[in-house]
N, C-alpha and C positions, 0 to 999 in steps of 0.2 A: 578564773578560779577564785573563789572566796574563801579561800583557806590564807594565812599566813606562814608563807612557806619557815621565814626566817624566824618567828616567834616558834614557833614547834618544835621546827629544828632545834632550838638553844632551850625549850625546856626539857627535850626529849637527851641531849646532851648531857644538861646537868642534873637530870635522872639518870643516868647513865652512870658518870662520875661519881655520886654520891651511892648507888646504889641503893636509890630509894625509887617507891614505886609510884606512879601518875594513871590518872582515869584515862582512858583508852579516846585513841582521839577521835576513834569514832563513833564515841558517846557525849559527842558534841554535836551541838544543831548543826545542820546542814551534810552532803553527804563528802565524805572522805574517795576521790576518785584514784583508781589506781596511778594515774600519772602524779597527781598531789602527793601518793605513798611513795611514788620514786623520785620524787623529787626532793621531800624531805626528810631520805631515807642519805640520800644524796649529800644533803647538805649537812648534817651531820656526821658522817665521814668526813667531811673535809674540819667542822669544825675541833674531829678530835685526832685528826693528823693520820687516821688511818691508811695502810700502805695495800693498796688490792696486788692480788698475787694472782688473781687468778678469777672467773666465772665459774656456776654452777645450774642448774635447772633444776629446778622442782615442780613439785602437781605433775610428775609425769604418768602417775595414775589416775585415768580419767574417771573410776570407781570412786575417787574421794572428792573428784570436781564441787559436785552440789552440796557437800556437807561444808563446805568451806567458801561458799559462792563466787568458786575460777568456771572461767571457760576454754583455758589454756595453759600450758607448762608456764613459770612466770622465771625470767633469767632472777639469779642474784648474783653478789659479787663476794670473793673469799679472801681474806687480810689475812695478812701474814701472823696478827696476834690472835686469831681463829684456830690456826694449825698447829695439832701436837701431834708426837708421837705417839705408841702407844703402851710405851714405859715412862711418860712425861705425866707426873701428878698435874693438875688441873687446880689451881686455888679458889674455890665454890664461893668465897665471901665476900671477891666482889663484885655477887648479883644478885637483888635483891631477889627475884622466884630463877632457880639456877634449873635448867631444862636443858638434860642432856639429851646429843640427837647424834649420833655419831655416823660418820658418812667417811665413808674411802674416797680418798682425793688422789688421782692423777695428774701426773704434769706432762705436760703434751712439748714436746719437739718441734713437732712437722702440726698444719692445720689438716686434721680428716677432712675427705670430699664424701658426698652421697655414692659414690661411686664404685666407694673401696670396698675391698671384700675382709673378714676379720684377720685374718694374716697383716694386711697392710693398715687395718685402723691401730693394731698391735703395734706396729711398728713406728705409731706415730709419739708412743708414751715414751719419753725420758730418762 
């Protein structure tokens, strides 16, 4: 990899913290490979203490595939300072371009199999 996992990490961090904005990194020479994006996607959670609560999938429209250049659902992971209610004011200021995306989060019990029928995936929520 010729990327610096730990340098990006810790600018993309204290962009984060400051709420200020940085050039896209991958509008930098060389190419930005999806495993480099989880890696220091990765490393940045840990630098700012983040607590995952949870998985999520996205791209699960394969219509938007090519406008976005996936060729697969891509997992993410869901923090606990991600999740509100939806009587919970949200504080907008601090993120430097605030893009809301709002998604229904389940909490799963039991791990669904390919197997189940929807009575039993139902049965697996919380």
């Amino acid at each position: 990899m010729t990327r610096d996992i730990e340098a990006n990490a810790q600018k993309i961090a204290d962009a984060l913290t400051s709420a200020q904005q940085i050039p896209k990194l991958s509008s930098e020479a060389g190419q930005l490979t999806l495993d480099d994006a989880f890696s220091i996607a990765s490393r940045v959670r840990e630098l700012q203490g983040k607590k995952r609560v949870g998985r999520k999938v996205g791209f699960t429209n394969r219509t938007i595939w090519p406008v976005y250049g996936v060729d697969r659902p891509i997992w993410g992971e869901v923090h606990e300072d991600g999740l509100f209610s939806t009587d919970q004011p949200v504080n907008l200021a601090r993120y430097s371009e605030p893009r809301i995306e709002p998604e229904i989060v389940l909490g799963l019990g039991d791990a669904p199999t390919a197997e189940m029928n929807n009575e039993q995936l139902a049965g697996c929520v919380d």
